[in-house]
C-alpha positions in Angstrom: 0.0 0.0 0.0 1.2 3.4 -1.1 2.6 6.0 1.8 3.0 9.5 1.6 6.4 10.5 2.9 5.8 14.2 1.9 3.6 17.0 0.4 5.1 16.3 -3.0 5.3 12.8 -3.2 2.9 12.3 -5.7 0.2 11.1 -3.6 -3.4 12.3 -3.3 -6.6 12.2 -1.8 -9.6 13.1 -4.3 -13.1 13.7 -3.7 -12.5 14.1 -0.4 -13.0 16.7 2.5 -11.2 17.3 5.8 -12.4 19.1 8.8 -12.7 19.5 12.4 -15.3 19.4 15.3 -12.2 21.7 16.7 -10.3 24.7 15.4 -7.2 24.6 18.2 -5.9 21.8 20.2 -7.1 21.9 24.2 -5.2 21.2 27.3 -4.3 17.6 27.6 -6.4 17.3 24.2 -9.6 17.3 26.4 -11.9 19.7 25.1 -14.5 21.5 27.4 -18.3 21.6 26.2 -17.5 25.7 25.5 -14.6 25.7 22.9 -17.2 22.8 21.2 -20.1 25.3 21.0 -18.1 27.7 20.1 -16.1 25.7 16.9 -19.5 24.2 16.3 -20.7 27.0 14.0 -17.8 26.5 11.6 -18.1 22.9 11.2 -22.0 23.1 10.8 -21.6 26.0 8.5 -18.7 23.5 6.3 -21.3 20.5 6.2 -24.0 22.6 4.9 -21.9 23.4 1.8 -21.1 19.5 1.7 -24.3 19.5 -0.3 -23.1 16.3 -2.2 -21.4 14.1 0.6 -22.1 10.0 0.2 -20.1 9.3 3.7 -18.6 11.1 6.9 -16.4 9.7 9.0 -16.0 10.6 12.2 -12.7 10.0 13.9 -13.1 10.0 17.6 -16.3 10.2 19.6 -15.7 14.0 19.8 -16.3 14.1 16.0 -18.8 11.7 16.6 -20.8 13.7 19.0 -20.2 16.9 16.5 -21.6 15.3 13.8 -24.7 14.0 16.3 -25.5 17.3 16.5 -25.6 18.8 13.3 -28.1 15.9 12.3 -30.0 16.6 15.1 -30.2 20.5 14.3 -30.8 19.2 10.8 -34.1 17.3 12.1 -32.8 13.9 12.0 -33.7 11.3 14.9 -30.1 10.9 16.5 -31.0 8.7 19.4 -30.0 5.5 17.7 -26.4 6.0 16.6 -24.1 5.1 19.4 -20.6 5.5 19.0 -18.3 2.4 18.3 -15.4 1.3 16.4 -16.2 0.5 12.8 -19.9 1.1 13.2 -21.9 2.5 10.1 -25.2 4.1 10.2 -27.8 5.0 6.8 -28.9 8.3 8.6 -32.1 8.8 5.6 -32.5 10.7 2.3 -29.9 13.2 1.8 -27.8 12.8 4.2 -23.9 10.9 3.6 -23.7 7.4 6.1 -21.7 7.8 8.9 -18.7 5.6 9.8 -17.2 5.5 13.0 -13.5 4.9 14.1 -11.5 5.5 17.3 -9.4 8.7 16.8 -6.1 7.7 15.2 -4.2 9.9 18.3 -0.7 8.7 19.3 -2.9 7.1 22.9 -5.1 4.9 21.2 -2.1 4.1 18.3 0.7 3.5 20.9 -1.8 1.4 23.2 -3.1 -0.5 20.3 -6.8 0.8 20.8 -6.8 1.4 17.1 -4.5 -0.2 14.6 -3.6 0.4 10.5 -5.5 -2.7 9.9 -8.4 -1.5 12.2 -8.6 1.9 10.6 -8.2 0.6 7.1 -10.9 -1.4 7.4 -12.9 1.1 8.4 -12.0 3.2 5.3 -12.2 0.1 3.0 -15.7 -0.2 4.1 -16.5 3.4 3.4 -15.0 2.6 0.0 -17.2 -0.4 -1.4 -20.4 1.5 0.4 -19.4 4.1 -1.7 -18.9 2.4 -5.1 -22.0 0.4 -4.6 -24.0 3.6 -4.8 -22.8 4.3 -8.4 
């Protein structure tokens, strides 16, 4: 499998879109409920524009929870998506399926919480849910 070394090593990620449930990194990478609410505008604001999104993934329950929310100010019924490695949830019409993975932080790397393999499943599925909806 291909690894990116650097910016301009001829790698890239297409069709894709990065963000964050967090614009700055909090003490002892525990964020309080305030600097959530107030980050929570720009990430709801960036989804809205996602107008064409087939899948989210969330890394980390604190994306999780983010993206919980937005579906929830959205209209959606939230209360049945728990958070859980590798879980996958059809959220209804017009609205991308969310996968879930453990955060890929050094703690859950270094302790073996999460893996490569773990996470690459995870993506793979995303993947063939993906290409199955072409």
């Amino acid at each position: 499998m291909p690894t990116s070394e650097r910016a301009d090593d001829g790698l890239s990620l297409n069709g894709t879109y990065l963000t964050a449930a967090l614009r700055c990194a909090p003490p002892e990478n525990k964020p309080t409920r305030t600097e959530l609410m107030n980050c929570r505008h720009f990430l709801c604001r960036e989804l809205n524009i996602l107008g064409n999104a087939k899948a989210v993934l969330t890394l980390g329950r604190v994306a999780f929870e983010a993206y919980r929310y937005y579906l929830r100010e959205s209209g959606m019924n939230v209360k049945e998506l728990a958070f859980g490695h590798a879980a996958s949830y059809e959220v209804g019409k017009g609205f991308p399926r969310i996968f879930v993975s453990y955060h890929p932080s050094r703690q859950n790397t270094q302790t073996r919480r999460l893996t490569a393999g773990m996470l690459s499943m995870v993506v793979m599925e995303m993947k063939k849910k993906i290409e199955n909806l072409h």
